[in-house]
Every structure is written in C-alpha cells, then in structure tokens.
ChimeraX commands (.cxc) that place a marker at each C-alpha (Angstrom):
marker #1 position 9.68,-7.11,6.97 radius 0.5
marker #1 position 12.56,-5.64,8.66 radius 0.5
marker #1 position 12.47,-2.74,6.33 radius 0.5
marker #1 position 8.82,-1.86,7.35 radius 0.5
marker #1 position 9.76,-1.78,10.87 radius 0.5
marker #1 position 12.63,0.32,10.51 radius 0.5
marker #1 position 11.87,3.08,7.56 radius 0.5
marker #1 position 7.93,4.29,8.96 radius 0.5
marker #1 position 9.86,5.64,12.21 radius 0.5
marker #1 position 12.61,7.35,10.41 radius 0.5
marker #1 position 10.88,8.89,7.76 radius 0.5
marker #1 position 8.12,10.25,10.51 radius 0.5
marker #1 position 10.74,10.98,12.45 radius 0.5
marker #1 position 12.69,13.26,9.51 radius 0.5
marker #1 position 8.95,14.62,9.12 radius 0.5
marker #1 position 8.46,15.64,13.06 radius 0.5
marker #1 position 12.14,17.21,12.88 radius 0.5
marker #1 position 11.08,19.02,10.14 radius 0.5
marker #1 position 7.42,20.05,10.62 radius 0.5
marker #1 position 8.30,21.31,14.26 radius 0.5
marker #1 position 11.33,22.93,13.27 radius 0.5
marker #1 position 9.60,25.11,11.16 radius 0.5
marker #1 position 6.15,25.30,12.85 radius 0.5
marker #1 position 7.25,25.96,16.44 radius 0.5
marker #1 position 11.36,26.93,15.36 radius 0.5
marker #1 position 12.08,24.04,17.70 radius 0.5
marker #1 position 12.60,20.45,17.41 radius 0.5
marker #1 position 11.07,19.51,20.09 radius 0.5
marker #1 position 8.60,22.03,21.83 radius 0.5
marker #1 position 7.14,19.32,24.47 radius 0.5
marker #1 position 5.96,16.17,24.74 radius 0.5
marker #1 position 2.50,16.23,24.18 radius 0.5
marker #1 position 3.28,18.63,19.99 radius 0.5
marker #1 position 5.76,14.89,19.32 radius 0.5
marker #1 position 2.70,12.91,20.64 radius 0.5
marker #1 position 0.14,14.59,19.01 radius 0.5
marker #1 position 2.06,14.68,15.84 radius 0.5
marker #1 position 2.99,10.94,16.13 radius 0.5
marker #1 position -0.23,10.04,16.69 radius 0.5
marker #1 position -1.45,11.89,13.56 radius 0.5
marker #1 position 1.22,10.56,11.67 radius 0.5
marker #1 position 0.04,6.74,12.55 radius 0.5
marker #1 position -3.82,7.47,12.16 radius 0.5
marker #1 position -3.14,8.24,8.81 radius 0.5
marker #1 position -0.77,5.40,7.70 radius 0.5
marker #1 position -3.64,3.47,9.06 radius 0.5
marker #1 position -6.34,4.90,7.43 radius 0.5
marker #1 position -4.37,4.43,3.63 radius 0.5
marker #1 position -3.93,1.40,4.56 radius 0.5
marker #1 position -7.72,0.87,5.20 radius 0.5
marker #1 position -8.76,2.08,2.42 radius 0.5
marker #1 position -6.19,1.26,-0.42 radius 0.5
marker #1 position -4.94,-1.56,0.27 radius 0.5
marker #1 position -3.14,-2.51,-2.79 radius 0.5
marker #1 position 0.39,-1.48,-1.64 radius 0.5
marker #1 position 1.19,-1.49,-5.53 radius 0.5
marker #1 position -0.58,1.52,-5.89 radius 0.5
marker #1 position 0.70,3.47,-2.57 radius 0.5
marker #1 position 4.43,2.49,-4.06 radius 0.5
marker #1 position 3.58,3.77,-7.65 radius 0.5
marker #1 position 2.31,7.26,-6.37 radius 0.5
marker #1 position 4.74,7.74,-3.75 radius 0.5
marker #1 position 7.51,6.93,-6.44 radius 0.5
marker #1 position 6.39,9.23,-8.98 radius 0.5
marker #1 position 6.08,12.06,-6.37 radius 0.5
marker #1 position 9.28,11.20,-4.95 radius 0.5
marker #1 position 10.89,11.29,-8.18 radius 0.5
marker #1 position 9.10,14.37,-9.18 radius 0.5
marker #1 position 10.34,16.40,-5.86 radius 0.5
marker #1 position 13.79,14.73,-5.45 radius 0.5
marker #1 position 14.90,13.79,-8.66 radius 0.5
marker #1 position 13.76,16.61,-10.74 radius 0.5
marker #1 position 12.63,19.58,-8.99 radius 0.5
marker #1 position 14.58,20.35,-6.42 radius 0.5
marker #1 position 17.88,19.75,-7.74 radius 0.5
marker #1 position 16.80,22.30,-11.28 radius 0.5
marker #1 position 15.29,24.64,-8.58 radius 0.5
marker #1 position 18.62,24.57,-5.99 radius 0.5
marker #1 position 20.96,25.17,-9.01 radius 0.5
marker #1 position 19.23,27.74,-11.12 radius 0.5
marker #1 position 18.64,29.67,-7.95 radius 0.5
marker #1 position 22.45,29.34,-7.15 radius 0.5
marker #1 position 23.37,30.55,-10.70 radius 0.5
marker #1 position 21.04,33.34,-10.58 radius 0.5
marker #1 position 22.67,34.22,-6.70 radius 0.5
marker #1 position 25.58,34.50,-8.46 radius 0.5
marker #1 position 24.15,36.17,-11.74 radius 0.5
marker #1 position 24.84,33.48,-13.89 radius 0.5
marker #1 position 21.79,32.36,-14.84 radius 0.5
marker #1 position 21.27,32.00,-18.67 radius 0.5
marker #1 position 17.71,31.86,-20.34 radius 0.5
marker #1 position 18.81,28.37,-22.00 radius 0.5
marker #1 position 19.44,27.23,-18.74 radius 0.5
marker #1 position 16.51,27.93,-16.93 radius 0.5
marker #1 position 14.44,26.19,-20.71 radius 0.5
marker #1 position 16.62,23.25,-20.13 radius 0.5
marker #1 position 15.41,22.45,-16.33 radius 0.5
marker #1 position 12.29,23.59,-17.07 radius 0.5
marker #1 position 12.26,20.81,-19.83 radius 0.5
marker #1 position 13.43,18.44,-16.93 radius 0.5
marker #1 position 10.98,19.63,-14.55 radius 0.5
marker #1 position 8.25,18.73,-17.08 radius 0.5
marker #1 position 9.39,15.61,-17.73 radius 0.5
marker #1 position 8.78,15.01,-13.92 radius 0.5
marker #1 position 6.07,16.78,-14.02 radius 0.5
marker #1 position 4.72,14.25,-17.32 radius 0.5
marker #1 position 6.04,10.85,-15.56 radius 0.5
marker #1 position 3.68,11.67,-11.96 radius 0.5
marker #1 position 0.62,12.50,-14.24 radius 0.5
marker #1 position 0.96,9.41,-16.20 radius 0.5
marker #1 position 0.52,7.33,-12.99 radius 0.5
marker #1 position -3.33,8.05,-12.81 radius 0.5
marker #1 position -5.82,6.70,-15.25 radius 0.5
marker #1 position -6.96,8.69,-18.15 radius 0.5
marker #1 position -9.84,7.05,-19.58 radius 0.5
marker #1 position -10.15,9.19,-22.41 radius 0.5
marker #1 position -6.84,7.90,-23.73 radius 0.5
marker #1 position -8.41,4.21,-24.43 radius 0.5
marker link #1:1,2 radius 0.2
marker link #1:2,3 radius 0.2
marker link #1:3,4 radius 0.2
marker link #1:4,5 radius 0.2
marker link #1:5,6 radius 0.2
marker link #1:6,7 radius 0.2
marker link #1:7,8 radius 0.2
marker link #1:8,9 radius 0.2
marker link #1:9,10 radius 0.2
marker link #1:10,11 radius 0.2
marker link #1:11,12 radius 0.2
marker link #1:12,13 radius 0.2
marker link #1:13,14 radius 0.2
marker link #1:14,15 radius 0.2
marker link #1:15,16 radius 0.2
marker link #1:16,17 radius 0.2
marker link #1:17,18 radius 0.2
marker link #1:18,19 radius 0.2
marker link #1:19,20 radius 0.2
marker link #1:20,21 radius 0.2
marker link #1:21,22 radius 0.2
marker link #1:22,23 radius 0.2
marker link #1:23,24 radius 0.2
marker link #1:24,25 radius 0.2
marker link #1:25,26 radius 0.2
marker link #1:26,27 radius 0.2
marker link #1:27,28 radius 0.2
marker link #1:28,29 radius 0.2
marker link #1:29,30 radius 0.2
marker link #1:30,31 radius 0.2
marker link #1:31,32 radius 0.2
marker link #1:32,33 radius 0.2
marker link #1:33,34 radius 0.2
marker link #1:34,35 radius 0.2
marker link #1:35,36 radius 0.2
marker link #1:36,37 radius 0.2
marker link #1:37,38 radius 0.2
marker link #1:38,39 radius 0.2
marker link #1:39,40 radius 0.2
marker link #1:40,41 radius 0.2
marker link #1:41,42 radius 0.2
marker link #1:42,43 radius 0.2
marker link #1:43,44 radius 0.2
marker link #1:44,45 radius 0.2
marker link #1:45,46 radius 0.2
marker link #1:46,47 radius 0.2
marker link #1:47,48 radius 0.2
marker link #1:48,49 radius 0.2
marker link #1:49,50 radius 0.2
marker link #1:50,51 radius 0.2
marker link #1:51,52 radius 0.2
marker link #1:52,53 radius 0.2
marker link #1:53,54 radius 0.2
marker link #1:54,55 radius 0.2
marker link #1:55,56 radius 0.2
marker link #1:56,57 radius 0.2
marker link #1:57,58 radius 0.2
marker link #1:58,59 radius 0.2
marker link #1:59,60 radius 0.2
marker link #1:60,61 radius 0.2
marker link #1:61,62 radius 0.2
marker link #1:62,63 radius 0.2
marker link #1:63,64 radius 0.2
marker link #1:64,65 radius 0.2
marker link #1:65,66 radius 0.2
marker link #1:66,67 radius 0.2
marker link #1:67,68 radius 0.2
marker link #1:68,69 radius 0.2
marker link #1:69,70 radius 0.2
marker link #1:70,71 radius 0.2
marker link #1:71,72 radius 0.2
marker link #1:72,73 radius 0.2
marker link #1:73,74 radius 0.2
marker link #1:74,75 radius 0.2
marker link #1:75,76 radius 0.2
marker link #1:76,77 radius 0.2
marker link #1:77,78 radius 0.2
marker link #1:78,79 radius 0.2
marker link #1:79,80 radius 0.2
marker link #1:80,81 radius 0.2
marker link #1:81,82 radius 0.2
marker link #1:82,83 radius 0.2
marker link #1:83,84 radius 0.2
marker link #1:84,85 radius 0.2
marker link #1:85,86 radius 0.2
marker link #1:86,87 radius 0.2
marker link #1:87,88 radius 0.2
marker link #1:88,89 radius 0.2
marker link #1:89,90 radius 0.2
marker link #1:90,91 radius 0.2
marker link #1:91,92 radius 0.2
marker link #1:92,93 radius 0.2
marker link #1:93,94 radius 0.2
marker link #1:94,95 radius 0.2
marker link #1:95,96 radius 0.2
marker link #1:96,97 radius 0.2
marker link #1:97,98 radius 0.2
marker link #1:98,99 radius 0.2
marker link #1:99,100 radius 0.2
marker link #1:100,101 radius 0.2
marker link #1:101,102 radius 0.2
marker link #1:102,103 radius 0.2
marker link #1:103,104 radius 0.2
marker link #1:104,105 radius 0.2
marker link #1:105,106 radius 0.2
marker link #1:106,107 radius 0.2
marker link #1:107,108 radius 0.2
marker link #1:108,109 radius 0.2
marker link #1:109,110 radius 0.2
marker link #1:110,111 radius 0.2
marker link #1:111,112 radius 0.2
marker link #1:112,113 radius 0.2
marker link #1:113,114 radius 0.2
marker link #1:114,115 radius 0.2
marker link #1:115,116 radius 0.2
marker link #1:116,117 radius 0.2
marker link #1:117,118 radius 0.2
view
C-alpha cells in the first residue's frame, strides 16, 4: 500500500515537469497550469479505475508499453541516432534494432485479444 501512495505522485509529478517544460518552456508557469494539470491527471486515474477495474489488466498494458518505449525503443533509437551523429551508422545495425524494435513492437500487440487466433 505504501507503494501506491508514494509512486502516483512521482510519476505525475515527472509527467507535470515534463509536459510543462515543454508546453509552456517552464516548469512551473503558475499555480493554477500545476492545478489544472493535477487535477486532470487524478480525474483520469479515477475514471480507469471506474471503468476497468481489474488492476491485472491496467499492469499488463502499462508493462508492455513500458517495455516497448523503455526497453526497446528508445535505447535502439538513442544509439543509432548517436552512430549516425557520428557517421557510423551501418545498414546491419540499423536491421538489427529494427529486429529489436519489432520484437517490442510483437510482445505489446500480443497483450490484446485476437479472436481470430482461437
């Protein structure tokens, strides 16, 4: 329980730092922007929770697009665009995280139903 007390206002707060910061090019514009955004923020937490209530579910998709952005995009995407900065970007390379990127790509689709597949 103390987890779910403590990670909803960091990761909204990493989210406000970052949506302001590049909405308004400041982190905190006023009072009422961080309110507004808060609020927004809450409202819909709330409303997933309303209406999918299996937390099973909300882990499983988060998961899958967390280890689709973290795990396997962005790290292929940072280095291949640091190899080509530096014009060392092979075409084997760029097949090779592509390949990984897929794979990522493959393990977030398989977390919805296909019903043609039964």
């Amino acid at each position: 329980m103390f987890q779910l007390f403590t990670a909803m206002p960091l990761n909204a707060y990493v989210f406000r730092i970052q949506l302001l910061h590049f909405v308004f090019n400041n982190i905190y514009p006023s009072w009422i922007h961080v309110m507004v955004l808060n609020v927004f923020v809450v409202v819909v937490c709330v409303l997933i929770a309303i209406f999918m209530p299996e937390v099973g579910t909300i882990v499983k998709f988060t998961g899958a697009f967390g280890g689709l952005a973290y795990i396997t995009t962005l790290p292929a995407l940072v280095y291949m665009f640091h190899r080509r900065k530096q014009g060392q970007l092979r075409w084997y390379s760029v097949v090779i995280h592509c390949l990984i990127i897929s794979f990522g790509v493959l393990n977030f689709l398989a977390q919805f139903p296909w019903p043609f597949l039964n």
